[in-house]
C-alpha positions as a Python dict, from the first residue, in 0.01 Angstrom:
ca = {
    (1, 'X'): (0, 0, 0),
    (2, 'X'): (265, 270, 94),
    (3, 'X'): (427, 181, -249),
    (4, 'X'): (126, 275, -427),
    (5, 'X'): (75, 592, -216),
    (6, 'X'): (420, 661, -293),
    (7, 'X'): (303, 650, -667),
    (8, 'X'): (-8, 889, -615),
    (9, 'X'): (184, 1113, -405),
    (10, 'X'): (437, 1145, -703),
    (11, 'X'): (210, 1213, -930),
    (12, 'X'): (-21, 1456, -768),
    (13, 'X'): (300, 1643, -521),
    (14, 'X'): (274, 1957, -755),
    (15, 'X'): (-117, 1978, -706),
    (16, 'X'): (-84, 1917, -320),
    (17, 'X'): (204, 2177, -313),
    (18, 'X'): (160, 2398, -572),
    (19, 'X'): (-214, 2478, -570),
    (20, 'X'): (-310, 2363, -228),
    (21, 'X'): (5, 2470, -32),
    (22, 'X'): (75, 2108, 122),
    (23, 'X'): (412, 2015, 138),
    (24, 'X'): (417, 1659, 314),
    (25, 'X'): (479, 1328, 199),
    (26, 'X'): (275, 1193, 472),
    (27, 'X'): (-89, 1016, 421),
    (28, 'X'): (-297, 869, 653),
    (29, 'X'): (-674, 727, 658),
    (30, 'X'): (-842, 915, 948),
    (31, 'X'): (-1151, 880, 1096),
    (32, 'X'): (-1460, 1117, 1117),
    (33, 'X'): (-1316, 1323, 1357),
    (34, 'X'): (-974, 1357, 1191),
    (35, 'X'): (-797, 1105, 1417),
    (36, 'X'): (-547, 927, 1240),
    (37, 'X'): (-678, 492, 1200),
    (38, 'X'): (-316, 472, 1000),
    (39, 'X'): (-34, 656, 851),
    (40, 'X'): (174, 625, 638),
    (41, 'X'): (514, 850, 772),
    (42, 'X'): (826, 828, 531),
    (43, 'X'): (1159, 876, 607),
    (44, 'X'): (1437, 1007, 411),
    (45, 'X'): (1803, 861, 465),
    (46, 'X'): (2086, 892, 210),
    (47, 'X'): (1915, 864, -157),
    (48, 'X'): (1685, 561, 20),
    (49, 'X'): (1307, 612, 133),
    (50, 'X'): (1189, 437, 405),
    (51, 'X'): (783, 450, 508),
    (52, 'X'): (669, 346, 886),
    (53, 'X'): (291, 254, 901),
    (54, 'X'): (153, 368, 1200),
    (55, 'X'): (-185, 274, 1349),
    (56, 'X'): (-289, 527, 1575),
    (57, 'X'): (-180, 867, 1653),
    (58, 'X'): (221, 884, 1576),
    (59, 'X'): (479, 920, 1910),
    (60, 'X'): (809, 1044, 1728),
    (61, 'X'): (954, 1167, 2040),
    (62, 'X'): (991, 823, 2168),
    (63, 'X'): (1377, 662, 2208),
    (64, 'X'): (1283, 378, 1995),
    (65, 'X'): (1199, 613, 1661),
    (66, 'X'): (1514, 768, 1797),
    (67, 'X'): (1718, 446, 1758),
    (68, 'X'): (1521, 313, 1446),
    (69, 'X'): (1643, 647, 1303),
    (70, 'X'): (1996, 574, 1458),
    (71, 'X'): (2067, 274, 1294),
    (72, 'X'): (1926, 357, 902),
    (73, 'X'): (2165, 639, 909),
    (74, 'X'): (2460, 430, 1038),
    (75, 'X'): (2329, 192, 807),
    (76, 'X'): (2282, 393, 434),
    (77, 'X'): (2444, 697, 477),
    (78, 'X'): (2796, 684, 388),
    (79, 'X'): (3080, 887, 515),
    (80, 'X'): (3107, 1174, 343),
    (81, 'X'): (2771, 1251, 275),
}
């Protein structure tokens, strides 16, 4: 699924941006009162792109999103980059 949102998203990015002033990559399904049911969060390392799934409302500020982050850097970013 996040590969074909990935598709959309690069196909319709200038309309979201350009005309509608929305610059994320993030989607998410959300409920009737805008509460997220799942999202879709990507993450940029190196020239890779990652995408977490997330059911519920998102917690970035917790140390394991801190690690995950941690070790796709030390992973796919080279030295020198």
């Amino acid at each position: 699924m996040s590969a074909e949102l990935a598709t959309v998203h690069k196909r319709r990015s200038g309309l979201l941006s350009n005309n509608m002033g929305i610059a994320s990559h993030a989607w998410a399904i959300v409920d009737a009162f805008g509460a997220s049911q799942i999202g879709f969060w990507p993450i940029f390392v190196g020239g890779h792109r990652f995408v977490l799934a997330i059911a519920g409302t998102p917690h970035f500020n917790q140390a394991e999103f801190v690690s995950l982050a941690w070790i796709l850097t030390t992973r796919y970013v080279k030295k020198g980059d």
